[in-house]
Every structure is written in structure tokens, then in C-alpha cells.
ZAMARGU-4260 file (C-alpha; in steps of 0.2 Angstrom, whole numbers, plus 5000, padded with zeros to 4 digits):
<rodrens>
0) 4751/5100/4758 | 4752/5084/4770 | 4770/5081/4767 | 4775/5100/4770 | 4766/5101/4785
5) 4775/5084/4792 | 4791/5092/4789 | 4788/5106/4803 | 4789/5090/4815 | 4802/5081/4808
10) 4820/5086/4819 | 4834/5098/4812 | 4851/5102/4814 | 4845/5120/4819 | 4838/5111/4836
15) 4852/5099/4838 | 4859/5107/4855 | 4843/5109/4863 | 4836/5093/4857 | 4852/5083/4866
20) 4850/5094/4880 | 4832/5086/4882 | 4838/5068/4879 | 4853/5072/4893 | 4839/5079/4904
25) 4832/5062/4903 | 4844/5050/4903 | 4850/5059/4918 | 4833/5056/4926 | 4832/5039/4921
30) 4848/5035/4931 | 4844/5046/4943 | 4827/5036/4946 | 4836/5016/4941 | 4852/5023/4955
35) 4837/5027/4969 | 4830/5009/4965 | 4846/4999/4970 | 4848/5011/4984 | 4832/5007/4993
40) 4837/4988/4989 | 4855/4989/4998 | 4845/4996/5013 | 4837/4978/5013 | 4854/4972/5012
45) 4864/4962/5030 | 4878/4977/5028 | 4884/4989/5041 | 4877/5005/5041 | 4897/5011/5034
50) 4895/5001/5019 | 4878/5005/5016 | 4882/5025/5015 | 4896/5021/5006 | 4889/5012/4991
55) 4875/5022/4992 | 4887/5038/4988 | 4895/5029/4976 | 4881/5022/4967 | 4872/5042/4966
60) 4890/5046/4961 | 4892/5033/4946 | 4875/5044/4940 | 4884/5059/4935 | 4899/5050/4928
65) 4889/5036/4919 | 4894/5043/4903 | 4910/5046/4902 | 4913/5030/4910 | 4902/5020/4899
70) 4914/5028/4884 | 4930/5021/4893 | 4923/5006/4898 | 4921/4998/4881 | 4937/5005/4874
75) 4950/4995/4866 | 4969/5001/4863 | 4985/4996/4855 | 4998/4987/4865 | 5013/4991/4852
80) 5013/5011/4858 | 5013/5004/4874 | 5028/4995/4874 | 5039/5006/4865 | 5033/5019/4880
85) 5041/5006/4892 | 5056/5005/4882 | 5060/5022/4882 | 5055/5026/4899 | 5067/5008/4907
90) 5075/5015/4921 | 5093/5010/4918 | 5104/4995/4927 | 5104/5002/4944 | 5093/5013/4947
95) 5075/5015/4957 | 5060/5017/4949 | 5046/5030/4956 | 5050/5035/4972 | 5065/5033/4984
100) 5063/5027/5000 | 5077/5036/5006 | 5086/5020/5013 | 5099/5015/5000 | 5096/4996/5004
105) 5079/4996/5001 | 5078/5002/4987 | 5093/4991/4979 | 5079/4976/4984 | 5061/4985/4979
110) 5069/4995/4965 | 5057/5009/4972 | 5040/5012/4971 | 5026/5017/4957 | 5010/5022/4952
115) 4998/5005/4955 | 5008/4997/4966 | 5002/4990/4982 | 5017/4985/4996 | 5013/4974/5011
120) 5025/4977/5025 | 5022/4965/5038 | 5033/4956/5055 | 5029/4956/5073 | 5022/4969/5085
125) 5035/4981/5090 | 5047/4974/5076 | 5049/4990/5066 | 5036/4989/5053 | 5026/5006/5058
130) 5045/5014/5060 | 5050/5008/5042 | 5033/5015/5036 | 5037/5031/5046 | 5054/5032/5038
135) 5050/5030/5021 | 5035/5042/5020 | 5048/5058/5029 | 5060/5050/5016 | 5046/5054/5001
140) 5041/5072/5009 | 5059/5078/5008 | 5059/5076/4991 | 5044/5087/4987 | 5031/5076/4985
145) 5017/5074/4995 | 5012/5058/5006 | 4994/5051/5015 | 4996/5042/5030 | 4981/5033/5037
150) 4980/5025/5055 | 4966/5023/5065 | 4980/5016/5078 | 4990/5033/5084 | 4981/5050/5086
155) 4988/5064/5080 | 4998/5071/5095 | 5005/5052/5094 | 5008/5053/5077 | 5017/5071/5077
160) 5028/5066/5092 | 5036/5052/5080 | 5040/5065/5066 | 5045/5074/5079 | 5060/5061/5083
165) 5062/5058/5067 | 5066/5076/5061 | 5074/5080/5081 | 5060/5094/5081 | 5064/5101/5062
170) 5048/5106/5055 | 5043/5095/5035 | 5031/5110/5031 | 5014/5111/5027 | 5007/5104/5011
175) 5018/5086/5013 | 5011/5075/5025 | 4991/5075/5026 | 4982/5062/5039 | 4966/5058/5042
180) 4954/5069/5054 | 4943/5055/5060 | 4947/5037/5068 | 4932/5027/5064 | 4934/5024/5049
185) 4927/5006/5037 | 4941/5002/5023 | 4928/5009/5010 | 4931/5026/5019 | 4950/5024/5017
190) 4946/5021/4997 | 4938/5040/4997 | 4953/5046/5008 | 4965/5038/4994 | 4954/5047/4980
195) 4954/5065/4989 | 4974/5063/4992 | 4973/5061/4974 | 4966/5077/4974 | 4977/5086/4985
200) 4991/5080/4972 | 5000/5065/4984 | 5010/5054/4978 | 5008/5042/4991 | 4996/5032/5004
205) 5001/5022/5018 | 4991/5015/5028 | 4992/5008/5045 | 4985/4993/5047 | 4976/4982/5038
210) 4970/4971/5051 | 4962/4986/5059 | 4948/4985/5046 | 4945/4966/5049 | 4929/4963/5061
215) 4922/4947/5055 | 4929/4931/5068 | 4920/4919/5058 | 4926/4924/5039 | 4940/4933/5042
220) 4951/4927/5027 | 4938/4930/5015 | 4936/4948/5022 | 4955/4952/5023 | 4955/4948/5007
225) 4942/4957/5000 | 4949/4973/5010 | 4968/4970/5001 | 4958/4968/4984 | 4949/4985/4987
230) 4965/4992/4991 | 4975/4986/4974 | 4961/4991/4965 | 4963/5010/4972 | 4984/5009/4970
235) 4977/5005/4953 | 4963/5018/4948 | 4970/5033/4958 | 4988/5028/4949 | 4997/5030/4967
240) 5007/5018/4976 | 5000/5011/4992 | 5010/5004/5006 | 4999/4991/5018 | 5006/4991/5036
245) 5000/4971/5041 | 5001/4958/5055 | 5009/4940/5056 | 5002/4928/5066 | 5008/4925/5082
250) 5024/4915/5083 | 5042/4911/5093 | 5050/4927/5097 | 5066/4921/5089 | 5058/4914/5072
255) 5060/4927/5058 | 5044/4927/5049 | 5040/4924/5031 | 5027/4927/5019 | 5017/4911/5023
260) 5014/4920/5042 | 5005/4934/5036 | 4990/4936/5049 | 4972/4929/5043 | 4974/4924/5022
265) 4987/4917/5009 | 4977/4928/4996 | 4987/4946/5003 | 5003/4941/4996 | 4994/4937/4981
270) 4986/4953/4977 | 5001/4962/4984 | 5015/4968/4970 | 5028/4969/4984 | 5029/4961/5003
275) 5045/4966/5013 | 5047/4957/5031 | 5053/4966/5045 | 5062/4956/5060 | 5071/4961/5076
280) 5079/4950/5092 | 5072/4957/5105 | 5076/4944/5117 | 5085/4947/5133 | 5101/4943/5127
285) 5099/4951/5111 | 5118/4953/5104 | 5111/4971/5093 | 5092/4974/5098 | 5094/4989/5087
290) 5097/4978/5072 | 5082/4977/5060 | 5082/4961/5045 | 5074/4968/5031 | 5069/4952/5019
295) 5060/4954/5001 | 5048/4941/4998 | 5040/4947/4983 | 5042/4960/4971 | 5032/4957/4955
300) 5035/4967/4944 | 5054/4970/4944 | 5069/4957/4946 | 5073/4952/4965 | 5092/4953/4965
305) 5094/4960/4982 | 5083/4949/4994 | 5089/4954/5012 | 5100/4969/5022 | 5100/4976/5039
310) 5096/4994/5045 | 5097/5001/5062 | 5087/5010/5073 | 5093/5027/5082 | 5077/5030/5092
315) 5065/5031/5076 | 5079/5036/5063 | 5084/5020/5054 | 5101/5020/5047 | 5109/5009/5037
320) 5128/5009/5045 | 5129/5001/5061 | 5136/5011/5076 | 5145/4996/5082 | 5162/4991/5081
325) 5169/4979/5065 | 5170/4963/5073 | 5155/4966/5084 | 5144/4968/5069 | 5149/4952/5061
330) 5144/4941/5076 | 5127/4948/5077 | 5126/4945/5056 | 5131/4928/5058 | 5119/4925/5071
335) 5106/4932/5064 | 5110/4920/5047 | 5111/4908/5058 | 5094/4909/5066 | 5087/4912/5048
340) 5093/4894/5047 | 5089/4885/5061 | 5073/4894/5067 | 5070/4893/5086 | 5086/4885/5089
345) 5097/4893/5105 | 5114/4900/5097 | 5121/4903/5115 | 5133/4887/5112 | 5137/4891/5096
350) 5157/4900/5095 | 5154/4914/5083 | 5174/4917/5083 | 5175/4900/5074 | 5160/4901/5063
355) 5158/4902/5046 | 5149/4918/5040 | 5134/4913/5027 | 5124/4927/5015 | 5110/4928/5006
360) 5110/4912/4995 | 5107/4901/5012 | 5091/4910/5014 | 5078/4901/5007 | 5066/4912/5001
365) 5055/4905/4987 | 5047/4913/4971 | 5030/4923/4972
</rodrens>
């Protein structure tokens, strides 16, 4: 009678659902209370009050998705179905991968963008790196897909008067281009913007800049750093490629920069999968001030055949013809090929009837 009575507490498959219901309850509970624990530590924490809310969300958060993320976590795959996915979905000699960016000689050098990819564009104030970002984001919208731009820089009557040039007053539509309402935002904020445009089904963030997020004097590469890591790792999770609108250091007005001048740290190149750097003579005796040098630095994950081309600004329209006459045009490209080469050196001496053109092999433009 003692074993039959034992058996009325012994569990069955008629109670399994409310049985794990119990032990959800719990476990839930059990986070719940652990996730309020490292909470009250982080408020102990020398963080600004922005990262304190936000990895205090994040932590309640990783509570209801513990699970689900604990399976994945642990999860081992096969590379072999991998590859033979590449294979099959190559892109074929010639053409972009991803998206376009509407410029035909920008995309013959990046080979266009995709999922997980983070592209710094980067070269001096007023040089054109806002206007190429600008370009390529109107370029992505006329093609039906759906872009977030994020600037803490422009308002968005500022920002809407430059669509406006660029379109020459045509409407995009609504549903393609999606900013943020609010300006003071922390670089973990812009992470949650990028997860929410996720959501609204973009396929595409650019943000403007990444120096704007950079408060510490003292250890500012370390923080940049840590910003363009944050940043790779959201391209990456949210599957969406990222362009990074950065500075350059300040240098000679006449010398083009490279990837060693990016502003603050070495490590953003590193971390970047693409860096393209923009340049422009803006000097008083600028032969084309219009002309913008567009040079690929990196591009990691594709080959770099095509490392460096021209584009033109007609107010904030770039084009890639230039309005100029033949011979006119070859002038300013030698000069330009030649300042490449001789950095801060004045070219007023030089007779550019008699001069030699040079291309892109004279460019010296290491490997990333």
C-alpha cells in the first residue's frame, strides 16, 4: 500500500504541460531576480547615465530571450552546405553584390554593399563625404528598398533641404528614408535605432558621424574603437550593411588623405570591411573644385581591381561624366595624379601640355 500511495506523487505525462509551465515560471523568476542583481551593481558603475539605461534595458531584455538564445549560443553547423550556398549564389564577373550605390564607378571599386558589412567613408570637412553618403542612400531608396540615416549633425529641415537638391524638389515617398527623431543620442542608442530599422524592413544604416559619439580627450582611441566594434557587431547581428560617415585628422589642404589619417585610432580601418576616401582641391586656384577623388583603401571581402575614379558635384548631385571640355578634364586628372604623388608640392610650375598622364598603378596604395 506504501508503494501505491508513492506513485500519486511521482510526475506523469498527464501533467507535463503544466508541470514545465511551473518550471518556466521559475526560471523566468530566477532571471528576473539574478538580471535586477547586476542592475543595482551597474548603478555602482563610473558610466554615464546613457549607458547605464541602456545595459540596464538590455540586460531585462536578455531575460525574456535567455532561452532561445542559450539554444543558439551553443550550436555547432556544417561549413560544407555553407559553401556550396556561396557557390551558387557568386555574383558573376562584373557584377555588384547587394546593393548598388547608383554611381557606376563606385560600385566597379566596392563591388556593392551587403548584409554585415561596415563601410567607413572618411576625408576632410567639406570634402564630400556627407554628399557621397547622401547620394548613395537616395540611390538605394530609388530602388525600393528602404534606408536609416542617422545624424545627430543636420536637423531635419537641414536634412530635407539636401534631398530636396538632390531630387530638384521630386518627392522619394514615404516608407524609404526613416531618420531619427532625437539628437542626443550615445552610440548604444544608435545600436537600438539600427535593430528598430531592422524592424521597419531597411536595408540600410548610415550614420553620420562617428566622431560625434567620441567624448573622452584622454582615451579617445580606445573609445573610438570600441564605438566602430559596437557598430560591426550590429551590421553583423541585424544582417544590414552599415555605412560610418568619419573624420581625418587635420592636415595640408592639398594632401589627399589615406587610410593611416583616419581621425583618433589605427583599429577603425581594422574593424571596417570597406574604407573609401574622399578628396577634393579646394584651393583658390583649384583647376576643377567640382572634381571629387574617390580612392578604395580596403575592401575585405571582395577583390580590389578598381582602386580610384572621379565624380563631380552639380550642387549635391554627383555625377560621374564631367561637364568640362576633353582637354580641360585631362589637365586637372594629371594634376590631380600628380599631387597624389608628390603630396603638398605646388604644381603651378609644372607644364601640363608636356606632361605625361600617370593612372592608378602609381598610386600607392597598400593592402588591408
Amino acid at each position: 500500500s506504501w508503494m501505491t500511495e508513492l506513485t500519486n506523487y511521482v510526475p506523469t505525462t498527464v501533467g507535463a504541460v503544466n508541470y514545465a509551465k511551473i518550471v518556466a515560471k521559475y526560471a523566468t523568476a530566477r532571471r528576473i531576480l539574478t538580471a535586477s542583481r547586476d542592475i543595482a551593481q551597474l548603478t555602482q558603475e563610473d558610466i554615464t547615465i546613457d549607458e547605464l539605461v541602456s545595459k540596464a534595458e538590455t540586460r531585462l531584455k536578455g531575460v525574456t530571450q535567455a532561452a532561445v538564445q542559450a539554444e543558439s549560443k551553443f550550436e555547432i553547423v556544417d561549413l560544407q552546405p555553407y559553401m556550396t550556398a556561396a557557390r551558387e549564389n557568386r555574383e558573376p564577373e562584373g557584377q555588384i553584390k547587394g546593393l548598388s550605390t547608383g554611381l557606376k564607378k563606385v560600385d566597379d571599386m566596392t563591388q556593392g554593399f551587403v548584409p554585415g558589412e561596415l563601410l567607413i567613408i572618411s576625408g576632410q570637412t567639406s570634402h564630400g563625404k556627407t554628399q557621397l553618403s547622401n547620394n548613395i542612400m537616395l540611390a538605394v531608396a530609388k530602388n525600393d528598398h528602404k534606408v536609416m540615416f542617422v545624424t545627430m549633425e543636420m536637423t531635419k529641415q537641414e536634412t530635407a533641404d539636401r534631398f530636396n537638391m538632390l531630387t530638384k524638389d521630386e518627392d522619394i515617398g514615404e516608407g524609404k528614408i526613416f531618420l531619427n527623431m532625437r539628437a542626443d543620442l550615445a552610440y548604444t542608442d544608435v545600436t537600438k535605432l539600427i535593430e528598430k530599422a531592422k524592424e521597419k524592413g531597411c536595408d540600410m544604416v548610415v550614420i553620420d558621424h562617428l566622431h560625434y559619439f567620441s567624448r573622452s580627450v584622454e582615451n579617445a582611441t580606445q573609445e573610438v574603437s570600441k564605438i566602430v566594434k559596437e557598430f560591426k557587431s550590429a551590421a553583423v547581428v541585424y544582417e544590414l550593411p552599415i555605412i560610418l560617415i568619419c573624420h581625418v585628422r587635420k592636415m595640408a589642404p592639398k594632401k589627399h588623405p589615406t587610410i593611416e589619417d583616419l581621425r583618433d585610432s589605427s583599429l577603425i580601418a581594422q574593424d571596417a570591411d570597406m574604407v573609401l576616401m574622399v578628396w577634393r582641391d579646394e584651393s583658390p586656384g583649384a583647376t576643377n573644385p567640382n572634381e571629387v577623388e574617390v580612392t578604395l583603401w580596403k575592401n575585405r571581402n571582395r577583390q580590389k581591381k578598381h582602386r580610384r575614379d572621379f565624380l563631380y558635384a552639380e550642387g549635391m548631385k554627383l555625377v560621374e561624366t564631367d561637364p568640362r571640355p576633353t582637354d580641360q578634364k585631362e589637365r586637372a586628372r594629371q594634376a590631380a595624379n600628380t599631387a597624389r604623388m608628390t603630396g603638398d608640392k605646388d604644381l603651378a610650375d609644372i607644364d601640363l601640355d608636356n606632361f605625361g598622364g600617370t593612372g592608378e598603378d602609381d598610386i600607392d596604395i597598400p593592402d588591408w
